[in-house]
Every structure is written in structure tokens, then in C-alpha cells.
C-alpha positions as CSV (number, residue, x, y, z in Angstrom):
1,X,0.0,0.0,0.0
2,X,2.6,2.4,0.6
3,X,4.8,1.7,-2.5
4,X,1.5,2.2,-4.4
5,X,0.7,5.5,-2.4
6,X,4.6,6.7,-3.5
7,X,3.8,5.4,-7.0
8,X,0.5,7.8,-6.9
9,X,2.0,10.9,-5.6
10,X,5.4,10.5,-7.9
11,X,3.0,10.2,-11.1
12,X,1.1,13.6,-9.5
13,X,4.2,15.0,-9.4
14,X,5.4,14.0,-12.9
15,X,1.6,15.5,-14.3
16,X,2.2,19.1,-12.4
17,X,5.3,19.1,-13.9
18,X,4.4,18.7,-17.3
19,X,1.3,21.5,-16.5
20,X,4.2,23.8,-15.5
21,X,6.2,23.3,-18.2
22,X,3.7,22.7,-21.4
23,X,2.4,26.2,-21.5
24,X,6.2,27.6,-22.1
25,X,6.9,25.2,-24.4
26,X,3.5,26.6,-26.6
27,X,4.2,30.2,-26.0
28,X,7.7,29.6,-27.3
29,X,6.3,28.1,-30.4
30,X,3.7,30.2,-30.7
31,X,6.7,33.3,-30.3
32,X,8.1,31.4,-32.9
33,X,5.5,30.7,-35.3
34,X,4.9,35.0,-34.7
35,X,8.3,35.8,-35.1
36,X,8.1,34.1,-38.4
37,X,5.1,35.6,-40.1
38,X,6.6,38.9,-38.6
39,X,9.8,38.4,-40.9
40,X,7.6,38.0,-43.5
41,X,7.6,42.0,-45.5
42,X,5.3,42.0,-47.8
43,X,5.5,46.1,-48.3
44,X,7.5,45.0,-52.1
45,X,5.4,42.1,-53.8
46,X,4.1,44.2,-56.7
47,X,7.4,46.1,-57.6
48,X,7.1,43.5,-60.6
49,X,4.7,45.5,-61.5
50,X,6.3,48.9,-62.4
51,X,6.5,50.4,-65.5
52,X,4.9,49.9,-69.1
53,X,3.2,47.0,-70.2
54,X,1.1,45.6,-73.5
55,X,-1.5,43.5,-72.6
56,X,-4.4,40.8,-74.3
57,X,-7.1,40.7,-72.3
58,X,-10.1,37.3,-72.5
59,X,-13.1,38.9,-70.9
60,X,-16.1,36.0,-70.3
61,X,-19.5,37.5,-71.1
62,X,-21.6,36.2,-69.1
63,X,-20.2,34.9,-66.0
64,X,-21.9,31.9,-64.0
65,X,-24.3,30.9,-67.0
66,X,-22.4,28.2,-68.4
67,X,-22.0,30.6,-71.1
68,X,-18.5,30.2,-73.2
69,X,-18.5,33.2,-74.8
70,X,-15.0,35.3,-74.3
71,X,-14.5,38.9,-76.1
72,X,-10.6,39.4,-76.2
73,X,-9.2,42.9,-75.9
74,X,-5.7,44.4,-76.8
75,X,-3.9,47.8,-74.3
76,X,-1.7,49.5,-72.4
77,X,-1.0,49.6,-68.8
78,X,1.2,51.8,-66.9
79,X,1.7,51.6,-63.3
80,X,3.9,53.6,-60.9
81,X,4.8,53.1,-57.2
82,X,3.5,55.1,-53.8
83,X,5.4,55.3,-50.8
84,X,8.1,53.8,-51.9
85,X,6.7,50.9,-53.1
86,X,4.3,50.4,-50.1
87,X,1.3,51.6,-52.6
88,X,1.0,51.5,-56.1
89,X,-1.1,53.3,-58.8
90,X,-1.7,51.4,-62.2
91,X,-3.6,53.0,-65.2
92,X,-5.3,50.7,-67.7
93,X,-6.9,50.8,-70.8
94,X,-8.4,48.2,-73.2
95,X,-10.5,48.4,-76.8
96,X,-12.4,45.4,-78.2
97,X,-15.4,44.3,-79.6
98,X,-17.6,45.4,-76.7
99,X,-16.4,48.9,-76.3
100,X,-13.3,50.5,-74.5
101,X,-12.4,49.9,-70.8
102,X,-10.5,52.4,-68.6
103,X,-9.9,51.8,-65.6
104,X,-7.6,52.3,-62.6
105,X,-6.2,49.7,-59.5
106,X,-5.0,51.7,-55.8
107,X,-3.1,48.9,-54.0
108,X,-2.4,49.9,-50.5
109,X,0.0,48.2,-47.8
110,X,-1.0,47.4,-44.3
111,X,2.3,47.1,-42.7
112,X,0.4,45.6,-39.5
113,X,-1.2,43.0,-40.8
114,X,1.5,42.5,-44.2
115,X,-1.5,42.3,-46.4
116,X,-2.6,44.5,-49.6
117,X,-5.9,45.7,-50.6
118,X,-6.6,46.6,-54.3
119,X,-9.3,49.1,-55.0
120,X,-10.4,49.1,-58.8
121,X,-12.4,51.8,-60.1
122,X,-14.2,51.9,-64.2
123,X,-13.5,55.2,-65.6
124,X,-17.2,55.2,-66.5
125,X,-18.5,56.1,-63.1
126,X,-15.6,57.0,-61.5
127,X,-16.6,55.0,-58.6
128,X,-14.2,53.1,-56.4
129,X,-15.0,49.5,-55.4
130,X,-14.9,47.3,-52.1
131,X,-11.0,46.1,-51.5
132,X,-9.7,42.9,-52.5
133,X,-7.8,41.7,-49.7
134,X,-4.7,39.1,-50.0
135,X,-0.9,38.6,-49.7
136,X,1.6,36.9,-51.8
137,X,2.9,33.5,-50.9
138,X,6.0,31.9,-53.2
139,X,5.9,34.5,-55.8
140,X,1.6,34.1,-56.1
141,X,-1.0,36.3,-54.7
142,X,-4.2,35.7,-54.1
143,X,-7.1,38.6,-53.1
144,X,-10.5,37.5,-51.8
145,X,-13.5,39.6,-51.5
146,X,-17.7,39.4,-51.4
147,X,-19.6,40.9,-53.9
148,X,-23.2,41.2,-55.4
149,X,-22.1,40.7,-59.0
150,X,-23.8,37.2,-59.6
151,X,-26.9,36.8,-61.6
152,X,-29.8,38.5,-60.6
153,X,-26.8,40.2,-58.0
154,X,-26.7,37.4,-55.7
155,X,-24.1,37.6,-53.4
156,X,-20.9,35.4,-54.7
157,X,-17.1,35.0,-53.8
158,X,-14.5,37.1,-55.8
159,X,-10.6,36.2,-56.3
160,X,-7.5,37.9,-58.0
161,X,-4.3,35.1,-58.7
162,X,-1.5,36.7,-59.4
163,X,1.3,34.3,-60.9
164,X,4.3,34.4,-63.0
165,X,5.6,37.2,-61.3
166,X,9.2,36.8,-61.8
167,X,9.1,37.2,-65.3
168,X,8.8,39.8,-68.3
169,X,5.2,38.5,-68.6
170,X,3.3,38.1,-65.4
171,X,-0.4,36.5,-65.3
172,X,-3.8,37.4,-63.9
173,X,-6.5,36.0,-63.6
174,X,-10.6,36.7,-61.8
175,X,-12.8,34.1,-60.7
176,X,-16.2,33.7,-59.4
177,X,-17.4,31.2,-57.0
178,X,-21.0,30.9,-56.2
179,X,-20.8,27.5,-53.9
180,X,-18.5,29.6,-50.9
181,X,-15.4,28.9,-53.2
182,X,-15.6,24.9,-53.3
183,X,-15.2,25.7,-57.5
184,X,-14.2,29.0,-59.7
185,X,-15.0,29.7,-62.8
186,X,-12.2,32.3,-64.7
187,X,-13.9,35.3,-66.6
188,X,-11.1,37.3,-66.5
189,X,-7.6,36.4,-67.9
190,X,-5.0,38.9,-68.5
191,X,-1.4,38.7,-70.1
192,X,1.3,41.6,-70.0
193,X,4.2,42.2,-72.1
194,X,6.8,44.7,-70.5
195,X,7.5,47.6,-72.7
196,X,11.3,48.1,-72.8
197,X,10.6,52.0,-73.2
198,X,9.0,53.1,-70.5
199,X,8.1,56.6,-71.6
200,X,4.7,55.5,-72.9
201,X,1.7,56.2,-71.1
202,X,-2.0,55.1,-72.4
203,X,-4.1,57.3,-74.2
204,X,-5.5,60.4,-71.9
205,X,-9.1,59.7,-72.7
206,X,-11.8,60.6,-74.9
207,X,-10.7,64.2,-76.4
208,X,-14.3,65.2,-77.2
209,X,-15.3,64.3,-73.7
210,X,-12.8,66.7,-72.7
211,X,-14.1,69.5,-74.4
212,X,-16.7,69.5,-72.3
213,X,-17.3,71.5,-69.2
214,X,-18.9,69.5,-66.6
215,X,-16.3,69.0,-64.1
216,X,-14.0,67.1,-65.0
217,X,-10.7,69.4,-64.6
218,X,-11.8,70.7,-61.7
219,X,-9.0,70.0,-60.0
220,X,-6.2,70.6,-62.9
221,X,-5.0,73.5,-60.6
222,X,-2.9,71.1,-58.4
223,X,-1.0,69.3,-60.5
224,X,2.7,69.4,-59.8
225,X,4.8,70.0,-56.7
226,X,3.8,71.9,-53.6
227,X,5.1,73.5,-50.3
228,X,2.9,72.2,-47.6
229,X,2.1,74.4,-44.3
230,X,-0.2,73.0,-42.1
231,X,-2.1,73.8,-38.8
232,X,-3.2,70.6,-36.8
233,X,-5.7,70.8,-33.9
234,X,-4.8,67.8,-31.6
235,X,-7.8,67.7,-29.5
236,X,-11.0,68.6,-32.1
237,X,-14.5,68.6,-30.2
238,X,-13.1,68.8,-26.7
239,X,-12.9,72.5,-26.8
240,X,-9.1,72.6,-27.0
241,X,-7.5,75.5,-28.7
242,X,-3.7,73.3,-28.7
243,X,-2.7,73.2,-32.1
244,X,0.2,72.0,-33.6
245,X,2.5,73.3,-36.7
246,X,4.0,70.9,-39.7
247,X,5.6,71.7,-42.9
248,X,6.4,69.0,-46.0
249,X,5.3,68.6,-49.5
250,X,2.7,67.7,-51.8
251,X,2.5,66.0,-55.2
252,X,-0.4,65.7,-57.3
253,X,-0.6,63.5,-60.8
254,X,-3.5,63.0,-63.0
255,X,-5.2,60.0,-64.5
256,X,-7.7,59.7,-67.1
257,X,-6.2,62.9,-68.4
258,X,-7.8,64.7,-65.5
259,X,-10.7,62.9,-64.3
260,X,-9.1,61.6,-61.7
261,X,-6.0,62.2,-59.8
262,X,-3.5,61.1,-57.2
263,X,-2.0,63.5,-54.6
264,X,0.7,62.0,-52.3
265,X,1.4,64.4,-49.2
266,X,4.3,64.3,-46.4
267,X,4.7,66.5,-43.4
268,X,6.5,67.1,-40.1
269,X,7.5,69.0,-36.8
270,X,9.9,67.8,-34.4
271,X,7.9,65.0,-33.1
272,X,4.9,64.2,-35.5
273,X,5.2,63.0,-39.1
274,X,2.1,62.2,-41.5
275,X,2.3,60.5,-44.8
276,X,-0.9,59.9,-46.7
277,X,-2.4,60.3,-50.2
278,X,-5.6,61.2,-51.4
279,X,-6.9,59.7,-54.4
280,X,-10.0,61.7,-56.3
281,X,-12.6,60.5,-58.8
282,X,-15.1,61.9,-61.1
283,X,-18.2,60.4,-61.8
284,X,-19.7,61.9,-65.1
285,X,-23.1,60.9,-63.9
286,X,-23.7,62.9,-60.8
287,X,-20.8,65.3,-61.9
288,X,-19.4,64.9,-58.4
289,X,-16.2,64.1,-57.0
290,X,-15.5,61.1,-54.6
291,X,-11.9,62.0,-52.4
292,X,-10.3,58.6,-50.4
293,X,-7.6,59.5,-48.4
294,X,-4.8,56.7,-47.1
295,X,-2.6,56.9,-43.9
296,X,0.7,55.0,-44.6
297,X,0.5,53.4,-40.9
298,X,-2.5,51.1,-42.3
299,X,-2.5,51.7,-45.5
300,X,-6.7,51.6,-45.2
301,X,-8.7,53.4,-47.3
302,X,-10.8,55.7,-45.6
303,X,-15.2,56.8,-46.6
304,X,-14.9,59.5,-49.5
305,X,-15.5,62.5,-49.1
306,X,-17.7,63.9,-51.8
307,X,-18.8,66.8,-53.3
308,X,-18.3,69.3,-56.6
309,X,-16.5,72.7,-56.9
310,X,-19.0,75.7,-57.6
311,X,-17.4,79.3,-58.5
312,X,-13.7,78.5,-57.6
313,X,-14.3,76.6,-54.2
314,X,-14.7,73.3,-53.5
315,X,-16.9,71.8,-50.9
316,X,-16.9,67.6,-49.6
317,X,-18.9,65.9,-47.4
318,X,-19.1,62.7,-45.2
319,X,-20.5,61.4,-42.2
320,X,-18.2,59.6,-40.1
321,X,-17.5,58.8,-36.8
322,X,-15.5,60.3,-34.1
323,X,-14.9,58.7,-30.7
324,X,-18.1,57.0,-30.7
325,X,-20.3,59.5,-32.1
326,X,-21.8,60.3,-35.9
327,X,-20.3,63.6,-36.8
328,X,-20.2,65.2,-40.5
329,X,-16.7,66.0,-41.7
330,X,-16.5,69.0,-44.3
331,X,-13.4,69.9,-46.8
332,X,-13.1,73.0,-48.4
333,X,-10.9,73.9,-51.3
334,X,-10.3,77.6,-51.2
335,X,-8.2,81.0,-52.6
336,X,-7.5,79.2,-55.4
337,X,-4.3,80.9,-57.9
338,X,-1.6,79.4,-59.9
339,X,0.3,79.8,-57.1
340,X,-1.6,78.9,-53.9
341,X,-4.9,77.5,-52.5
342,X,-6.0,76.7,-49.1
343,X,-7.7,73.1,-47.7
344,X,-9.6,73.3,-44.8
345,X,-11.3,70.1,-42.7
346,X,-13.7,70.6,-40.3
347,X,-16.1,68.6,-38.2
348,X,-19.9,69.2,-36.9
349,X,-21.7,67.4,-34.1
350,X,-24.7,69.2,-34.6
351,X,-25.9,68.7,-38.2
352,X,-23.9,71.3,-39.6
353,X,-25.4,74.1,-38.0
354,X,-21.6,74.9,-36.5
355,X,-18.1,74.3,-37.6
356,X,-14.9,73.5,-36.1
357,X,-12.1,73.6,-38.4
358,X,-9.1,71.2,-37.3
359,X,-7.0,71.2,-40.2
360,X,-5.9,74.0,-42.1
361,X,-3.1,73.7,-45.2
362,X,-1.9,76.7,-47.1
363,X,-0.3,75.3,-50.0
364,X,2.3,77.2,-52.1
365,X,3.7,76.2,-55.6
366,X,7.2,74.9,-56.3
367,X,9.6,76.5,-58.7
368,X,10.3,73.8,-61.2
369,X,13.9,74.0,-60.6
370,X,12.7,72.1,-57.0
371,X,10.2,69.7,-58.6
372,X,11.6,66.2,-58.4
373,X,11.2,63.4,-59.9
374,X,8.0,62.5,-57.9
375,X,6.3,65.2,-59.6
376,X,6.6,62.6,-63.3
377,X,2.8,62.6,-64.7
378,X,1.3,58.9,-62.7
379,X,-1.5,56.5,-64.1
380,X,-2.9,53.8,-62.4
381,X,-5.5,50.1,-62.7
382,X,-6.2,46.3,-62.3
383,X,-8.9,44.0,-64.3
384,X,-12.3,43.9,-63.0
């Protein structure tokens, strides 16, 4: 009885051991299995991508039909990189037998979570889609997102492959699933050629359209370099007056030969540095603007602003919230020269009836002898 008592307690004792011991040995894996996805940078994966390419598009008609009919397109594509590489801007352009396409692809890095969201927008409506959300693995990426573009817009899965990646001609590809991704079916297969000379750019549009005056060019003013001065309220809606003072730069490119654009804006004091860009788009319908602005910290896309420009001055709206609460966030686009203009954000928490402006930016042209070579015309897309 006692050797069996001893045998008890020595088998306890072995079993509290193991309790004391197994949840360091996880937390070191886990640590491990962390520290490796942390090595993993993603902030690079679409530098393939830079520059000029020719491309053959295979467009399926009528997706999820069992249709088999495929139009074929021939373009351009031009795409140039953000931050460094941590965002990229590509312009594309297509004409086939259905009709031209013109579009545009924002692809934003989330340093945080080392994935990459690809916005498209159709230069038709000017309007800027949900995110594709993905990564690359092994030199292939793959984007996932949920849309209403089945028949009858039923809700169905939507994926971007990237492959081939490492070469002069990389591959993509969209599929849609309508069983929760247990089978895809391709309707949208694109091949690029790199263009050795990469002083090409595709076509700027529709030059008749152009002629027109509904809003288009609105902002045509900005394009080029600029000398940023900005005013920065720290505490809006608490009734602090403590602001704080940065100075940096701002550059501005156009797409669709000025019906959209891309403005990519850096600033600083002593302890506070903000890099962001703002991406604008005209819709022809509404004859509106939409304005998405992106923090490099998340690289998130943020609710557009939007809004038109009416006798020299701009005005953009949104509702958004702020700690907690539904406030309505105002730009204004102001004093407008060749020279200057003025960008002010405010919020309201009471419908609008009263302002509080918490961001003011005087802007001042650069001498071309200081533009550099940021300031090149951009373009920017990806398939949809």
C-alpha cells in the first residue's frame, strides 16, 4: 500500500510538472511561429509591376451561365509606385469588340497585418470599389473579396491570382465562386508584355469628352509639386485650442487625363510625421467628385469624401465617426491661384449648424527648378 501511495504521488508530481512546463513550451512556439510571419515583408510584392506593359485581355461574357463566350481585348497599362513601393497606382486601358475599358487599381499596404488591398475603379463612373484583400505567398497572390455581382446580384465570392511574377510576362487572372469557393469559374484572364521603353503612357481619354465643361478638370489647378504648411488641432471637439504646426510637400498627378488624380502628401515638426495620399474620382453621372484619403500606418482606405466645386471653391462631405459619435466631416478647397490655395477640414456634431475647423493647409507652388522626380505625370488600374 505504501509503495502504491509513493507510486501515486510520484505520477502527480510528474503530471504538475508537465502542467508547469507545457504552456512555455507553446508560448515559445507560438513566439516562434509569430516571429516568423513577422519576418515576413510584404510592403515589395508588386514592384514587378512597375512600368509599361502591353496587354491581351479574355473577358467571359456572361459569368456563371455556363455561357462560353469570351471577347478578347488588346492595351496599355502603366503603373507607378507610392510610398516607396508600399502603394502602387496602375492605369489601364483596353478596346475590343464590346467597347473600351478604362480603368484604374489603388493597391495599399497594411504594414500591420503585411497584407494588400486593391481598390479598382471603371473610368465610366468614377466610382471606387470594395477592397480585394490578399498577400503573396511563393511569388503568387491571391485577393478574396464578397460581392453582389452574380446573376440576378446574388451575393458570390470574388478572387484575383497573381502568378508568374518573376518574369517579363506576369499573369492574372478573376474568378467567381457561387458555392462559398468549393469551385471557380475564370472570366477574367489577362497577359502583359513589359514595354522596354517606359516613356509610354496610355491614351488620356476621350478628347471630345474633354471639351466639355462639366467638371471634369476641376482640379487641374494642383498638378505638380507643392510646399505644404499646415495647422493641426490635436484635441478637435473637446474644446481645446492646442494646435500643432508641420511643414512638407505635396504631389499631385493626373489620370484619365484629368478625371481623376492622385495626390501624395508628407509632413512634419519635431515630433509628428504624417504621410498619406488622397486619391480623387469623377463620376460623369452625378458630376461629383469622390476624395479617399490613405494613412501610410495602415494603409486603409478611408469613406470618401464627396462633393463638386462651384465658382472657384470646393466643398466635400461625409459622415463619419469620431470617438463614438456620428459627426459630418466638411473639406473645403479655397483661394485658389496658380500659385496657392487653401484646404480646410472641419467637423460638426450638430448637423452642420456649427463648424470647427481642425486642419488648415496653405499650399504654395514649387519653382520647377525644385520639382523632383516624384512630380513625373502617374497613371494607375487592375482587371475587374
Amino acid at each position: 500500500m505504501q509503495r502504491k501511495t509513493q507510486n501515486i504521488l510520484l505520477g502527480a508530481l510528474i503530471f504538475v510538472s508537465y502542467l508547469a512546463h507545457a504552456p512555455a513550451q507553446t508560448d515559445s512556439a507560438t513566439a516562434k511561429v509569430q516571429s516568423a510571419a513577422e519576418l515576413r515583408d510584404g510592403q515589395h510584392d508588386f514592384d514587378f509591376e512597375m512600368g509599361t506593359w502591353k496587354i491581351h485581355l479574355k473577358k467571359l461574357l456572361h459569368p456563371l451561365t455556363g455561357s462560353k463566350t469570351w471577347a478578347e481585348f488588346d492595351g496599355d497599362t502603366v503603373t507607378r509606385k507610392v510610398w516607396d513601393g508600399r502603394a502602387w497606382l496602375e492605369q489601364f486601358e483596353t478596346n475590343g469588340p464590346t467597347g473600351r475599358v478604362e480603368g484604374m487599381t489603388l493597391r495599399l499596404y497594411n504594414p500591420q497585418t503585411h497584407q494588400w488591398s486593391l481598390y479598382w475603379a471603371n473610368g465610366k463612373d468614377g466610382i471606387l470599389g470594395q477592397p480585394m484583400i490578399g498577400e503573396f505567398k511563393n511569388g503568387r497572390g491571391e485577393f478574396y473579396d464578397q460581392e453582389p455581382s452574380g446573376p440576378d446580384g446574388k451575393a458570390i465570392i470574388v478572387r484575383y491570382i497573381w502568378s508568374n511574377t518573376t518574369s517579363d510576362s506576369p499573369h492574372f487572372e478573376q474568378s467567381f465562386s457561387d458555392d462559398g469557393g468549393r469551385t471557380w469559374e475564370a472570366n477574367w484572364i489577362t497577359d502583359q508584355t513589359r514595354v522596354k521603353d517606359e516613356s509610354g503612357s496610355p491614351k488620356e481619354g476621350d478628347p471630345e469628352a474633354a471639351k466639355k465643361r462639366d467638371g471634369q478638370h476641376d482640379f487641374d489647378f494642383e498638378f505638380g509639386s507643392w510646399k505644404a504648411h499646415l495647422r493641426r488641432l490635436l484635441h478637435p471637439m473637446t474644446g481645446s485650442n492646442q494646435w500643432v504646426e508641420l511643414d512638407g510637400t505635396s504631389v499631385v498627378r493626373k489620370i484619365w487625363g484629368g478625371r481623376a488624380n492622385l495626390g501624395e502628401f508628407e509632413v512634419d515638426s519635431g515630433a509628428t510625421h504624417i504621410e498619406g495620399l488622397s486619391l480623387r474620382l469623377y463620376n460623369p453621372q452625378t458630376q461629383q467628385w469622390s476624395i479617399y484619403w490613405s494613412n501610410s500606418k495602415d494603409g486603409g482606405l478611408g469613406t470618401p469624401m464627396v462633393g463638386q466645386f462651384k465658382n472657384g471653391r470646393g466643398e466635400f462631405y461625409d459622415q463619419e465617426l469620431f470617438n463614438g459619435a456620428a459627426i459630418y466631416v466638411r473639406f473645403i478647397f479655397s483661394d485658389i491661384t496658380q500659385t496657392s490655395f487653401r484646404l480646410e477640414q472641419a467637423f460638426s456634431a450638430d448637423g452642420g449648424k456649427t463648424w470647427e475647423p481642425n486642419w488648415v493647409v496653405a499650399f504654395t507652388r514649387q519653382k520647377a527648378a525644385n520639382v523632383t522626380a516624384r512630380s513625373e505625370d502617374s497613371s494607375a488600374g487592375e482587371t475587374q
